[in-house]
C-alpha positions in Angstrom: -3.9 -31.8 0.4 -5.8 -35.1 1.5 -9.5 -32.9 1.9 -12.3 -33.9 -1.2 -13.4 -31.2 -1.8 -10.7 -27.5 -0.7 -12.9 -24.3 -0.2 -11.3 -21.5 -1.7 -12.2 -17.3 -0.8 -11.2 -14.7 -2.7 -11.1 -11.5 -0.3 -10.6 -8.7 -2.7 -11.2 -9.5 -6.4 -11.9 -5.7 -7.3 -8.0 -5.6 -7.0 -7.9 -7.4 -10.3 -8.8 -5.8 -13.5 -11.7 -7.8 -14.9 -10.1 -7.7 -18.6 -7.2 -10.3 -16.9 -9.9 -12.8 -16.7 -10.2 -15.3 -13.3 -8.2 -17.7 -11.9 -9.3 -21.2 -12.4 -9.1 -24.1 -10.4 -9.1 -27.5 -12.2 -9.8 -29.7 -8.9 -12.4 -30.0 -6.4 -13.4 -26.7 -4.8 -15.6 -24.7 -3.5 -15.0 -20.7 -4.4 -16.2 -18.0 -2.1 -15.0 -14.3 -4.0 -16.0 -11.3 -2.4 -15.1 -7.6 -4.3 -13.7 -6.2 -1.3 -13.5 -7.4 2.5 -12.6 -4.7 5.7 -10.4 -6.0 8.5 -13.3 -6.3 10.5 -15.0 -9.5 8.1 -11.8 -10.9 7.8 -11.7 -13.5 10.3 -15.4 -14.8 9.4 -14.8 -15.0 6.0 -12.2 -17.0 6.1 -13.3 -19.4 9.6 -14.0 -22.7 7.0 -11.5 -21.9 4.3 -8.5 -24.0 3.6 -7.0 -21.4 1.0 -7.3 -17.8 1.1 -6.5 -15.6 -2.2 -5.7 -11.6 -1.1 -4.1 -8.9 -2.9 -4.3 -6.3 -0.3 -6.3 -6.9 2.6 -4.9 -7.5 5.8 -4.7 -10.7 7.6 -3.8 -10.5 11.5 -3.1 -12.8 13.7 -6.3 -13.3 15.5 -8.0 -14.4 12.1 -5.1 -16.3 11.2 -5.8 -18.2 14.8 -9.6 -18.5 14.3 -8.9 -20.3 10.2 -8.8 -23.8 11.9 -8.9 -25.4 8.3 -6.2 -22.6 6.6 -3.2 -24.1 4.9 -2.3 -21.6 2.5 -2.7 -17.6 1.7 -2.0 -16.9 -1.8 -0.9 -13.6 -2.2 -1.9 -11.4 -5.7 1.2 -9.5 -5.1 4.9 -9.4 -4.4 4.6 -7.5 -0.9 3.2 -9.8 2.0 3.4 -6.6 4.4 -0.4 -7.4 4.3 -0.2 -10.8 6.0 1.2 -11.5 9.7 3.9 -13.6 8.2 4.8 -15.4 12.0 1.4 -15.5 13.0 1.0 -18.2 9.7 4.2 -19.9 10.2 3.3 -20.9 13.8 0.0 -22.0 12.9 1.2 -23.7 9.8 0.1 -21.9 7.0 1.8 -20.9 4.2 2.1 -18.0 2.6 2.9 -17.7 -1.2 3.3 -14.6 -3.4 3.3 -13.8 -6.9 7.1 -13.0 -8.4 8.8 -10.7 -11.2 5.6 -9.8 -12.6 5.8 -6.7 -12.6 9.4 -6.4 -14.2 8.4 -4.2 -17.4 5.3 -2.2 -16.1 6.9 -0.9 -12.6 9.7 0.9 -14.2 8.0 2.2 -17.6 5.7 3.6 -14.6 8.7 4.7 -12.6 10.5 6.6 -15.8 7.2 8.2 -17.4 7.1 10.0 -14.0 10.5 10.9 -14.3 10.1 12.2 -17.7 6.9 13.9 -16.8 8.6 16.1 -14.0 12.4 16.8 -15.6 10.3 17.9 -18.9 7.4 19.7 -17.1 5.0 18.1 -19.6 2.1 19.0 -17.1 3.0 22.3 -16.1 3.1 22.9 -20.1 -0.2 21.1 -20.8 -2.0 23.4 -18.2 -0.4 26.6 -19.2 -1.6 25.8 -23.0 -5.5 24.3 -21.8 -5.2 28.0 -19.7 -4.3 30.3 -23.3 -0.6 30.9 -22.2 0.6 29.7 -25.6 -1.8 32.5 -27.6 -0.4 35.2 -24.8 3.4 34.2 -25.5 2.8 35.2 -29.0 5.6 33.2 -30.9 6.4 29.3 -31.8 7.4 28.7 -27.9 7.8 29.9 -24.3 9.8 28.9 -21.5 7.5 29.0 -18.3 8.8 25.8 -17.1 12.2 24.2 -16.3 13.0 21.8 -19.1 16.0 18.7 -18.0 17.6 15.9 -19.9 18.1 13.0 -18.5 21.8 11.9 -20.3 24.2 13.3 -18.6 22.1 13.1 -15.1 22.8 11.0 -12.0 19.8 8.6 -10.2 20.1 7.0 -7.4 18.1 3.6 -6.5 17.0 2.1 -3.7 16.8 -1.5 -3.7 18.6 -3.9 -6.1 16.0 -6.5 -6.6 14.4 -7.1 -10.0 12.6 -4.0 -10.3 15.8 -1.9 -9.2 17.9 -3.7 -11.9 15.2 -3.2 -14.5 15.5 0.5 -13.8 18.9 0.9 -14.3 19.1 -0.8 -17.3 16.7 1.8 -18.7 18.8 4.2 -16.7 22.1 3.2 -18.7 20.4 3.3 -22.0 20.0 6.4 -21.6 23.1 7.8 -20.8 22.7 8.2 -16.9 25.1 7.6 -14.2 23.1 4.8 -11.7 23.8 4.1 -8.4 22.8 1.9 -6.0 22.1 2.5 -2.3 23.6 1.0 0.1 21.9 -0.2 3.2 20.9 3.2 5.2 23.5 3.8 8.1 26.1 1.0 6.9 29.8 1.7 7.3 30.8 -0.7 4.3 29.4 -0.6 1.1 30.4 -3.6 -1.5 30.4 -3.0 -5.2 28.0 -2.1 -6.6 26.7 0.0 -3.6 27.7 3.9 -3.0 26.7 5.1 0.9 23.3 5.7 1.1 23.8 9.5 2.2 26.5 9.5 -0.6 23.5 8.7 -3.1 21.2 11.5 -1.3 24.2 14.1 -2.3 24.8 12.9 -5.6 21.2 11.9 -7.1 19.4 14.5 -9.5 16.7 11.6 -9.4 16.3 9.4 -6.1 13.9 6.4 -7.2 12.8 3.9 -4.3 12.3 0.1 -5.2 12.7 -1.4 -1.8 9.7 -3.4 0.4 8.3 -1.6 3.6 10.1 -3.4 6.6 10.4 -1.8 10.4 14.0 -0.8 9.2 12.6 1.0 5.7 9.9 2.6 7.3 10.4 6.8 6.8 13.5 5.9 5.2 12.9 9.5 3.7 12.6 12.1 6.4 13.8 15.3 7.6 17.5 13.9 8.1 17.5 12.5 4.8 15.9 15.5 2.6 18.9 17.7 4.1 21.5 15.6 2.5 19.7 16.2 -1.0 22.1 19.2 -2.1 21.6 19.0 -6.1 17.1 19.5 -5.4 16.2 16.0 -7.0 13.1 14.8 -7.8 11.9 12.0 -5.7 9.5 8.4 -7.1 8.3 6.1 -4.9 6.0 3.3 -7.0 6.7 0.5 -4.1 5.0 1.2 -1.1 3.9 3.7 0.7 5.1 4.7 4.3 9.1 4.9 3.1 9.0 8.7 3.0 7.5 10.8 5.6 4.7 12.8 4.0 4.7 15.6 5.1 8.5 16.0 5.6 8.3 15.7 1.7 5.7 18.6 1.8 8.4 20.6 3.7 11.1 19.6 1.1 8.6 20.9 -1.7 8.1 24.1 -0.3 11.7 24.9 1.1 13.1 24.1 -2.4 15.0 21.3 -1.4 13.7 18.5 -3.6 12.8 19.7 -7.2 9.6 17.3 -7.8 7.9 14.3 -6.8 6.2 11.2 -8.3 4.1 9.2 -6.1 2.2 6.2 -7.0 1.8 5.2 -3.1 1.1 5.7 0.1 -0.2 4.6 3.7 -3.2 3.8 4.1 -4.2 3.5 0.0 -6.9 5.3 -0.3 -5.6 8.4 1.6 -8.1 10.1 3.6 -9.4 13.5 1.9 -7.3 15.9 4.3 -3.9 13.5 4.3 -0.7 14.5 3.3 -0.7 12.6 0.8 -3.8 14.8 -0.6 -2.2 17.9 0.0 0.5 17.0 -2.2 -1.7 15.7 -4.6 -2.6 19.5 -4.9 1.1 20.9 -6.0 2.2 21.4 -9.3 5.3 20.0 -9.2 3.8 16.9 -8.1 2.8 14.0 -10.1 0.6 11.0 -8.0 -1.2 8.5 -9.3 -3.2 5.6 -7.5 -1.0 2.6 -7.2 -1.4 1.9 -10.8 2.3 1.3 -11.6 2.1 -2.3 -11.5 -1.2 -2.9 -13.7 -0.2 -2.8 -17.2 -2.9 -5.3 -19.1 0.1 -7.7 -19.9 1.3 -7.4 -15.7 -2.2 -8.0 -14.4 -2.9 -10.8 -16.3 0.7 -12.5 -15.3 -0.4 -11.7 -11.7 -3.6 -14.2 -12.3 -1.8 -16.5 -13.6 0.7 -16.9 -10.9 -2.2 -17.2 -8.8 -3.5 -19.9 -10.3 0.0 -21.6 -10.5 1.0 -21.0 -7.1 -2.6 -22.9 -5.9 -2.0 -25.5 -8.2 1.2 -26.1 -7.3 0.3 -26.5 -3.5 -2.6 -28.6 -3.6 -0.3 -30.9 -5.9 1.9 -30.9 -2.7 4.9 -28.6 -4.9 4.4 -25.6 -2.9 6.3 -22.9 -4.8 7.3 -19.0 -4.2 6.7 -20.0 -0.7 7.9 -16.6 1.7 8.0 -18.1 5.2 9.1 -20.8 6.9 7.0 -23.7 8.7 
């Protein structure tokens, strides 16, 4: 970029834990960081700035069309969802994203919620906090259902990076994996099973996949029906692929065992959401979109950051997800 001196903002930098340190920026700049920004400052903030730095705020088009000096948004995540990708590709700005980051920490997150609800490890630590160890009497009890996972089948879908990672923990543990194919497709390749065949089969159905117009309430009504063997259902990659309170419904008709749920739409959930109200069940497990912020991840995440801006004012644009 030909400009002496590139100003920088930094919409959201409370998205990024402050033990993974800052990205720096070893040319010219000026650096605007704000902790959090609402739709409604967005286009201000960013009127003079040539680069904009986001994790999770959105960027419409309006503000996209107002940034007369934008050139690039630099993404703190893997899902752009946030950003109106053809707005910025018909004004000319790039948008650039942060990749494979999260390859480790996702799925650790993905299989200690799976482990958490096939053991019962919560139901167990509340019944003992409550006394119901003295009350049993003996070395043990058996309040709550207790599950291996060898032996079990789990059903993913998406195939990316973190997909793959899964099932290879999957395997090493003596599971059957498969992979869903694409939702109403008549042909499945290898390695893809039907995706209502992978409803029927799954004792756990995990969901890796980004939140498109096709993916959204992938998991509804329709789709809980299918799910004969009462699985337990994760979703750590974005909320909006399963209908809420369909999942509710599931829950309380017996038809899917468990959940673990580490988002959902918007994040944070309004007090009386669905998302709440499953919050509140015991054979639910939810955390806050934390699956992705191990220490080692975040800090990957900021340096990828800094890379990717680098890289572009260099003119080497790089992990660049739309086209100009």
């Amino acid at each position: 970029m030909s400009e002496s001196k590139l100003n920088l903002v930094f919409l959201d930098t409370e998205t990024i834990s402050p033990q993974a340190g800052f990205p720096e920026f070893q040319f010219k700049h000026n650096l605007v960081t704000y902790k959090t920004t609402s739709i409604n400052e967005v286009s201000e903030r960013i009127s003079d700035a040539h680069i904009v730095i986001t994790n999770k705020v959105r960027i419409n088009a309006e503000a996209i069309s107002a940034a007369k000096k934008l050139k690039l948004i630099s993404v703190a995540a893997t899902g752009v969802d946030n950003i109106d990708i053809e707005a910025c590709s018909n004004a000319g700005v790039y948008v650039c994203n942060v990749q494979d980051y999260a390859s480790i920490t996702v799925p650790e997150h993905t299989f200690s919620l799976i482990f958490a609800l096939r053991r019962s490890l919560f139901q167990y630590h509340r019944s003992v906090r409550k006394g119901r160890w003295q009350e049993a009497n003996q070395f043990c009890y058996f309040d709550y259902q207790i599950k291996d996972l060898s032996g079990s089948t789990i059903g993913i879908i998406g195939s990316g990076s973190l997909g793959t990672a899964v099932a290879k923990i999957a395997n090493s543990l003596g599971m059957k994996v498969l992979f869903a194919g694409r939702k109403g497709a008549v042909n499945c390749p290898e390695p893809y099973t039907p995706f209502n065949e992978v409803l029927r089969q799954s004792d756990i159905l995990t969901l890796h996949c980004p939140l498109t117009s096709t993916t959204e309430n992938l998991i509804g009504a329709q789709e809980f029906e299918e799910m004969v063997k009462k699985p337990i259902i994760i979703n750590t990659a974005r909320g909006g692929l399963i209908d809420e309170a369909e999942l509710i419904n599931a829950l309380n008709s017996g038809k899917v065992s468990g959940a673990g749920l580490d988002v959902t739409r918007p994040e944070p959930p309004e007090y009386d959401s669905a998302f709440m109200k499953l919050a509140a069940m015991d054979n639910v497990i939810v955390t806050p979109h934390v699956g992705w912020a191990s220490e080692q991840a975040v800090k990957e995440v900021v340096k990828q950051v800094e890379l990717n801006v680098h890289s572009f004012v260099q003119g080497n644009p790089r992990n660049i997800v739309n086209k100009i």
